[in-house]
DSSP file (Angstrom, degrees, kcal/mol; ACC not computed):
  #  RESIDUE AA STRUCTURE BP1 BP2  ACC     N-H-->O    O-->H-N    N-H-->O    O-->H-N    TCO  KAPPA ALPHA  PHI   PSI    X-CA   Y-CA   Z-CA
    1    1 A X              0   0    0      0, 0.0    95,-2.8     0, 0.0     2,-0.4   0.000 360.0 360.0 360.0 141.1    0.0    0.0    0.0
    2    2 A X  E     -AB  60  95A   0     58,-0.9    58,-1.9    93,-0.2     2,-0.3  -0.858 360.0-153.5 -98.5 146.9    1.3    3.6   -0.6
    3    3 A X  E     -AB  59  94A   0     91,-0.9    91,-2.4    -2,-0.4     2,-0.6  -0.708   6.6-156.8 -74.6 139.5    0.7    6.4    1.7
    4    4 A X  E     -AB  58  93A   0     54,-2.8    54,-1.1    -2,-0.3     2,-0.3  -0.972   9.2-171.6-129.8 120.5    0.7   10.0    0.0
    5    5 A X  E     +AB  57  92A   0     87,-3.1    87,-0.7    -2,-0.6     2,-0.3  -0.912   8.1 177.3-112.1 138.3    1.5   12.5    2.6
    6    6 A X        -     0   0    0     50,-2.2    86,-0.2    -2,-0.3     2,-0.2  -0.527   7.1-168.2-116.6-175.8    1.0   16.6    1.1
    7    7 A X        +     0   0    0     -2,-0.3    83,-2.2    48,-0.1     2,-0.2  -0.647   6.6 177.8-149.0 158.6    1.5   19.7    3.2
    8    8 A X  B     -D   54   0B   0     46,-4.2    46,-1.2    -2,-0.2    45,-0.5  -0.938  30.9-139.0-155.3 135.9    0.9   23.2    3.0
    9    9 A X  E     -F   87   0C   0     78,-1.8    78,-0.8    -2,-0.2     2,-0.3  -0.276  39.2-127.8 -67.2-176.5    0.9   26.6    4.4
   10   10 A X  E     -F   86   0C   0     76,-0.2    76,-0.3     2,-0.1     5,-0.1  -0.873  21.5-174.4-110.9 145.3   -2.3   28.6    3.5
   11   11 A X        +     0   0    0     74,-3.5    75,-0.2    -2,-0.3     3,-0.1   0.207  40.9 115.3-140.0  13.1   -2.0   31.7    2.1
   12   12 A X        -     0   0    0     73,-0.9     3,-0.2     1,-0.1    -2,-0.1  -0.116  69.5-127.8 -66.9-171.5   -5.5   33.0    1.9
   13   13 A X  S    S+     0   0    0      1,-0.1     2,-1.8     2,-0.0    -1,-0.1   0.751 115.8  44.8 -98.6 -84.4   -6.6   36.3    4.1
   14   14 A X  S >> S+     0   0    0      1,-0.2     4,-2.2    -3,-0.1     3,-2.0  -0.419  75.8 177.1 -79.2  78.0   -9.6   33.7    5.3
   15   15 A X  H 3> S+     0   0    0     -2,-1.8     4,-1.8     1,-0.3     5,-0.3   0.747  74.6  52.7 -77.9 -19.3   -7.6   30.9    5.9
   16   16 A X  H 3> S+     0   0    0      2,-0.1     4,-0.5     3,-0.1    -1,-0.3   0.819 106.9  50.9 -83.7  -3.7  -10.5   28.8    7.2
   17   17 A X  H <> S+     0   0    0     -3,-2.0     4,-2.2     2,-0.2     3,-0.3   0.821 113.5  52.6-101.9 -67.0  -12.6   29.5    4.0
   18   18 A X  H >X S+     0   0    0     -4,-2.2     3,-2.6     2,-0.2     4,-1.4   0.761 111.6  40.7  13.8-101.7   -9.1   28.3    2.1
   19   19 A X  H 3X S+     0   0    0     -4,-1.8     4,-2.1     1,-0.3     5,-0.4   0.840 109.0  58.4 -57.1 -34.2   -8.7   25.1    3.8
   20   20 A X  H 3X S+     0   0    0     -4,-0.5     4,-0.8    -5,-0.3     5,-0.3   0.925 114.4  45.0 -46.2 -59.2  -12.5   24.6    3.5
   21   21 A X  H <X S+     0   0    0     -3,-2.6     4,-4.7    -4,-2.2     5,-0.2   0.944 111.9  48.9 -11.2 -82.3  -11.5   25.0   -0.4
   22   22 A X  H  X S+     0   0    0     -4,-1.4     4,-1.2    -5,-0.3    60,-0.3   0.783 107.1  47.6 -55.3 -47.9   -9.0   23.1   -0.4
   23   23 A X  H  X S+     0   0    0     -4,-2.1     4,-0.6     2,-0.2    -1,-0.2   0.360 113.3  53.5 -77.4  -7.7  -10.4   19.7    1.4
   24   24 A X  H  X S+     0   0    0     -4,-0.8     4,-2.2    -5,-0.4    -2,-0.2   0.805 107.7  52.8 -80.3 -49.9  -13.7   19.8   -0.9
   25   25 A X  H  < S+     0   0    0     -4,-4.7    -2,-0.2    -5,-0.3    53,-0.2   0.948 124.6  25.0 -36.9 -51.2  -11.3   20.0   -4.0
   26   26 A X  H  < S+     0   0    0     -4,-1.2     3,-0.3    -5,-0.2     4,-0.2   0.894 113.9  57.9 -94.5 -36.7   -9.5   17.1   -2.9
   27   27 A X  H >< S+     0   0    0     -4,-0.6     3,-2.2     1,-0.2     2,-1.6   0.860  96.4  65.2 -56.1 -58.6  -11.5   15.3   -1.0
   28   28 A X  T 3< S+     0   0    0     -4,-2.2    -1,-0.2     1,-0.2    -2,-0.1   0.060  91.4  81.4 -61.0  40.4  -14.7   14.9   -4.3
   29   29 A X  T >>  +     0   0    0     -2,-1.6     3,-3.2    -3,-0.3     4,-2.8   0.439  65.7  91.9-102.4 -25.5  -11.8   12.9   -5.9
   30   30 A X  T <4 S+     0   0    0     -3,-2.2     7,-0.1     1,-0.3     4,-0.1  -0.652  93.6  17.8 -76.7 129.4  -12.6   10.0   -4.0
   31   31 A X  T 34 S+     0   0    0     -2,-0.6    -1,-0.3     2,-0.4     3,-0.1   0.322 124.2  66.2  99.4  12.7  -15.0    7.5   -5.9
   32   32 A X  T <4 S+     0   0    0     -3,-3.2     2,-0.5     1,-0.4    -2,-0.2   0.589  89.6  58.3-135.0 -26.6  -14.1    9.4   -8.9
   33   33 A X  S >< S-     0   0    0     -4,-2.8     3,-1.4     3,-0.2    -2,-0.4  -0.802  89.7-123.8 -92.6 121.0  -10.2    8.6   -9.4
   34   34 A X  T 3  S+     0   0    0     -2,-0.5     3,-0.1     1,-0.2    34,-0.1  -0.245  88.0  21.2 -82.6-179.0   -9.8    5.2   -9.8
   35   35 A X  T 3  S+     0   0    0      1,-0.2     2,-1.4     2,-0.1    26,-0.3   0.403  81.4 124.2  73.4 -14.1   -7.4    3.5   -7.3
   36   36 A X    <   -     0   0    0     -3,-1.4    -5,-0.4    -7,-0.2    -1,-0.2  -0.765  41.4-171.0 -91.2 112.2   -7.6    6.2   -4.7
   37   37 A X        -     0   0    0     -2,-1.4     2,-0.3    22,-1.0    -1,-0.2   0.920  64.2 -17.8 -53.7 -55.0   -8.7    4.1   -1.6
   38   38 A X  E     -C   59   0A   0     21,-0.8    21,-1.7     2,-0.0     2,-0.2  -0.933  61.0-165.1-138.8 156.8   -9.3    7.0    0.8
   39   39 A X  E     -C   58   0A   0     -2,-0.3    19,-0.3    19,-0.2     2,-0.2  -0.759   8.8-178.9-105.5 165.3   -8.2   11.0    1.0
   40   40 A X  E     -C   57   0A   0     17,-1.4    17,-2.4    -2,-0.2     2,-0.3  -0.832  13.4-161.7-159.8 149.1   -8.4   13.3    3.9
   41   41 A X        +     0   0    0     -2,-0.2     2,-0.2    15,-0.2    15,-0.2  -0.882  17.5 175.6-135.6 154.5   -7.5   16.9    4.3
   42   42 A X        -     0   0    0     13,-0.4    13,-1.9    -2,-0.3     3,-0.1  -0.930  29.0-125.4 176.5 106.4   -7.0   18.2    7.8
   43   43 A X  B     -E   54   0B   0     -2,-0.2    11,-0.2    11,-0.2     2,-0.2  -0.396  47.3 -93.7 -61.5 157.9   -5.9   21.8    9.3
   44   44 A X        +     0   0    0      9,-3.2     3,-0.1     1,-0.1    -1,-0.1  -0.393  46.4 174.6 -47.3 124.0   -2.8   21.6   11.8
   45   45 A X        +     0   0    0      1,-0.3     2,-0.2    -2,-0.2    -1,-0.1   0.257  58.6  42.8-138.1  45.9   -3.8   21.3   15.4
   46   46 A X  S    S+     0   0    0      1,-0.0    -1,-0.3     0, 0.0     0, 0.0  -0.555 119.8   5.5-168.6 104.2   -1.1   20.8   17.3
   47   47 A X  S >> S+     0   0    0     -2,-0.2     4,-0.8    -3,-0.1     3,-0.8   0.860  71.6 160.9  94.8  31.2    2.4   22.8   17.0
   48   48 A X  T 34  +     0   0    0      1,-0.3    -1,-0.1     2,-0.2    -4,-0.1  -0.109  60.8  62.3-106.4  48.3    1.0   25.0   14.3
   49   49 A X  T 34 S+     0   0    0     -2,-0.1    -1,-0.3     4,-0.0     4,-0.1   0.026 117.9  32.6 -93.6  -2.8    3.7   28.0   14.6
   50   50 A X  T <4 S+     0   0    0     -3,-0.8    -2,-0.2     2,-0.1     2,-0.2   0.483 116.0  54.5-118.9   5.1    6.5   25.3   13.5
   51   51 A X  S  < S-     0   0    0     -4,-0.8     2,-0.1     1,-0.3    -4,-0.0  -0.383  94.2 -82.9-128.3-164.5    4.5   22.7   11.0
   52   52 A X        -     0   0    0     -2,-0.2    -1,-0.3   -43,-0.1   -43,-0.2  -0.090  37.0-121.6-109.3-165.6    2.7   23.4    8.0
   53   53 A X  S    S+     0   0    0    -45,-0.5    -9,-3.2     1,-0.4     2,-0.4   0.759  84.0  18.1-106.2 -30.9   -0.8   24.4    8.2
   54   54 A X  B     -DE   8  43B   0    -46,-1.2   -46,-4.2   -11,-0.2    -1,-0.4  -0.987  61.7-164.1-142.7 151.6   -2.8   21.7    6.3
   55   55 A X        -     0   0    0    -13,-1.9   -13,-0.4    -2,-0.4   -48,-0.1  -0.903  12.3-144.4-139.9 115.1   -1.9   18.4    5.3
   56   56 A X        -     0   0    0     -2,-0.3   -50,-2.2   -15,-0.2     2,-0.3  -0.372  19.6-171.0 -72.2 136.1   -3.6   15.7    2.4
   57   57 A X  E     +AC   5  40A   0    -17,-2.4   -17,-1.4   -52,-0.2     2,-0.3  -0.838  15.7 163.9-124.7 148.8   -3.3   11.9    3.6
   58   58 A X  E     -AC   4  39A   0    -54,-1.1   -54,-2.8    -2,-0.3     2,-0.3  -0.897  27.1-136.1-136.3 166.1   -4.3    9.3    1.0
   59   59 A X  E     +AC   3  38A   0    -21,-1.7   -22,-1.0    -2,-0.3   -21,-0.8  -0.930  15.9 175.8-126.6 140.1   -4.0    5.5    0.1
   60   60 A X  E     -A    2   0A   0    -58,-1.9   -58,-0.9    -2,-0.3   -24,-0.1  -0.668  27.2-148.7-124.7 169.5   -3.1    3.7   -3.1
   61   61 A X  S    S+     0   0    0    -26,-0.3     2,-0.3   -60,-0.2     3,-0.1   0.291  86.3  32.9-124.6   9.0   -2.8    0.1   -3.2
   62   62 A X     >  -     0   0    0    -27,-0.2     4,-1.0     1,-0.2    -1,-0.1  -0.948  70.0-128.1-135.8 156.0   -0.2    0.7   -6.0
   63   63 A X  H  > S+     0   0    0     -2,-0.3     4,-2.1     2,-0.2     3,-0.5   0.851 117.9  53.3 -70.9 -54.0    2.4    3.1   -7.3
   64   64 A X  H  > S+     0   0    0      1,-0.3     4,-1.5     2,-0.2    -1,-0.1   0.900 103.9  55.7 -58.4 -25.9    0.3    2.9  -10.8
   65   65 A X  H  > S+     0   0    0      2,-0.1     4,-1.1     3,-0.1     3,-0.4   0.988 109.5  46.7 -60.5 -41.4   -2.7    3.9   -8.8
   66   66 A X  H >X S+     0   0    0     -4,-1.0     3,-0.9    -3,-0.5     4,-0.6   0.879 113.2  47.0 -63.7 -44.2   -0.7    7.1   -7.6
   67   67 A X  H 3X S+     0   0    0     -4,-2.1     4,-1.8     1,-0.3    -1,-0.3   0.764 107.2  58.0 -72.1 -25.4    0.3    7.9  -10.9
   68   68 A X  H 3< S+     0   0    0     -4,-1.5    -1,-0.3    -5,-0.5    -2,-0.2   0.800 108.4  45.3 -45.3 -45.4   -3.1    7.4  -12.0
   69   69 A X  H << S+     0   0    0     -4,-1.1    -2,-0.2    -3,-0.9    -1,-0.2   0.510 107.8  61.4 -97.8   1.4   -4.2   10.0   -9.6
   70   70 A X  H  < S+     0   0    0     -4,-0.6    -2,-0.2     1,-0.2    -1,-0.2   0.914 113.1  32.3 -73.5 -48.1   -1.4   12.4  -10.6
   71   71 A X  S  < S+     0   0    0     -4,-1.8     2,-0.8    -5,-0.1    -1,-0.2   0.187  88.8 133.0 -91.8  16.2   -2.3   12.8  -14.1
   72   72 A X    >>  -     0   0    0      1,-0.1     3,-3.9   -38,-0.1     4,-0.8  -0.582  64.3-127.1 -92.4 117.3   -6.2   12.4  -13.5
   73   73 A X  H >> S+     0   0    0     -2,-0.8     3,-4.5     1,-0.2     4,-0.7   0.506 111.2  39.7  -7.3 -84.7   -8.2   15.1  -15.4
   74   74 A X  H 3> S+     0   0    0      1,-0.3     4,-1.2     2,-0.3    -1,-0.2   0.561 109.5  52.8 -23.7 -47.6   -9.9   15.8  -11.8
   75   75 A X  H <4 S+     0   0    0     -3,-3.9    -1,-0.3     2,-0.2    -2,-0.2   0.825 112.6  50.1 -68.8 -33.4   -7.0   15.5   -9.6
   76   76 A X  H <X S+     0   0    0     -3,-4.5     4,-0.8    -4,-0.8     3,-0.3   0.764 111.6  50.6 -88.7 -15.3   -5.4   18.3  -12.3
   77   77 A X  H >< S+     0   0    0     -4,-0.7     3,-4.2    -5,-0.3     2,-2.6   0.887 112.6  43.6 -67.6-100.2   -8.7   20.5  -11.8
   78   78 A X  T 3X S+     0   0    0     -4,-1.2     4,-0.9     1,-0.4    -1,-0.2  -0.026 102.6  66.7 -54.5   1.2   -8.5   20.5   -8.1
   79   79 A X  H 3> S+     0   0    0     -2,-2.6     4,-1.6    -3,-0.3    -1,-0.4   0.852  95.3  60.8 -80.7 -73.7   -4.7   21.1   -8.1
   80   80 A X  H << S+     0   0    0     -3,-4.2     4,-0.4    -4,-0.8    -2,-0.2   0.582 100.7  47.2 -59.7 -18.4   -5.9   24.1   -9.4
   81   81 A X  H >4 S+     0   0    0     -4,-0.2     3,-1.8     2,-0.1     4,-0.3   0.965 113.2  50.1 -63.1 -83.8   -8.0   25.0   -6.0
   82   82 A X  H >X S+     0   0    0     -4,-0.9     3,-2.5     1,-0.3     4,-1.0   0.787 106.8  58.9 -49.1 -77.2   -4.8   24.0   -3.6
   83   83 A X  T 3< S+     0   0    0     -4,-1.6    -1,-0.3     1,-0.4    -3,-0.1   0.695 110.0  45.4 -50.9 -41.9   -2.2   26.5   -5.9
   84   84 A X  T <4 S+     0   0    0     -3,-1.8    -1,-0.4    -4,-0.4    -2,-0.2   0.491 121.7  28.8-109.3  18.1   -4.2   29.2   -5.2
   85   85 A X  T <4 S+     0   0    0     -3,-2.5   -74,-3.5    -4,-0.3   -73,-0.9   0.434 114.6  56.0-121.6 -22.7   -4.8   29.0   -1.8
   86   86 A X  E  <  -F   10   0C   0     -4,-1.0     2,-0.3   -76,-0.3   -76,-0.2  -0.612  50.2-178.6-113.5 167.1   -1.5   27.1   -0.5
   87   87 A X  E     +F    9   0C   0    -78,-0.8   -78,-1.8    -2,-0.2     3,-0.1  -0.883  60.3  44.6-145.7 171.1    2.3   27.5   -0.5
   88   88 A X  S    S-     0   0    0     -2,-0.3   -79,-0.2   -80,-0.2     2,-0.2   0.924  73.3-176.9  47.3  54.7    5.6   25.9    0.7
   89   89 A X        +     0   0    0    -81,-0.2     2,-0.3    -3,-0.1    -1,-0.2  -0.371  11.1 168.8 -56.0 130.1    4.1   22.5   -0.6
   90   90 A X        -     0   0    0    -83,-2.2     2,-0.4    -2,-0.2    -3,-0.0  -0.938  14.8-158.2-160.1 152.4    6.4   19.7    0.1
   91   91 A X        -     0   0    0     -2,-0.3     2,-0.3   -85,-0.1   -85,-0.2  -0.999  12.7-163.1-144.5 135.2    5.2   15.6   -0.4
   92   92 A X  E     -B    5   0A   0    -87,-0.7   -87,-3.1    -2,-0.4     2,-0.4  -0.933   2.7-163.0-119.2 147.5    6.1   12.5    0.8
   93   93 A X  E     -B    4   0A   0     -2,-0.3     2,-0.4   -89,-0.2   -89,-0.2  -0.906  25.7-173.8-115.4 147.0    5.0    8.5   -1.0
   94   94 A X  E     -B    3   0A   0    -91,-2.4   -91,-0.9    -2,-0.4     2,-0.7  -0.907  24.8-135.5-135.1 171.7    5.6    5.8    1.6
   95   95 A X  E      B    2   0A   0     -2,-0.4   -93,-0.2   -93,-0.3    -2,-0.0  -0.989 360.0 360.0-118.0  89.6    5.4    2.0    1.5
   96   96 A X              0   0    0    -95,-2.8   -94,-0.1    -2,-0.7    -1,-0.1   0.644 360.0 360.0-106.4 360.0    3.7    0.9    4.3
């Protein structure tokens, strides 16, 4: 199984209407990309003057599902949500 770990600062004025943005974008991908098992998006809530502010979890049961959900029409719309609401992006894929 893969893990996909995101993070991100926020960089709205109304950073709760943002992340609110942001975790609908990503979040309607599930049932619509195949091969992404579950997503979740999440503000910080613990330690949030040192860590990022919001973070994306998902599950694959493959690297070809993940690559599936990199290039998927939907995933590249909703991209387009997170860019314009986030910075200082950084991602990790894990093996678990």
């Amino acid at each position: 199984m893969i893990t996909h770990l995101v993070g991100w600062n926020l960089t709205a004025e109304d950073k709760d209407a943002g992340a609110v943005a942001v975790k609908h974008a990503l979040e309607s991908l599930v049932g619509v990309v195949p091969g992404l098992l579950d997503l979740t998006v999440a503000r910080n809530a613990v330690a949030v003057d040192r860590n990022s502010e919001l973070a994306l979890v998902s599950h694959f049961e493959t690297e070809d599902d993940l690559r599936v959900y990199l290039t998927h029409p939907a995933h590249l719309a909703a991209v387009e949500v997170v860019r314009a609401n986030t910075t200082d992006r950084w991602a990790i894929d894990l093996e678990l």
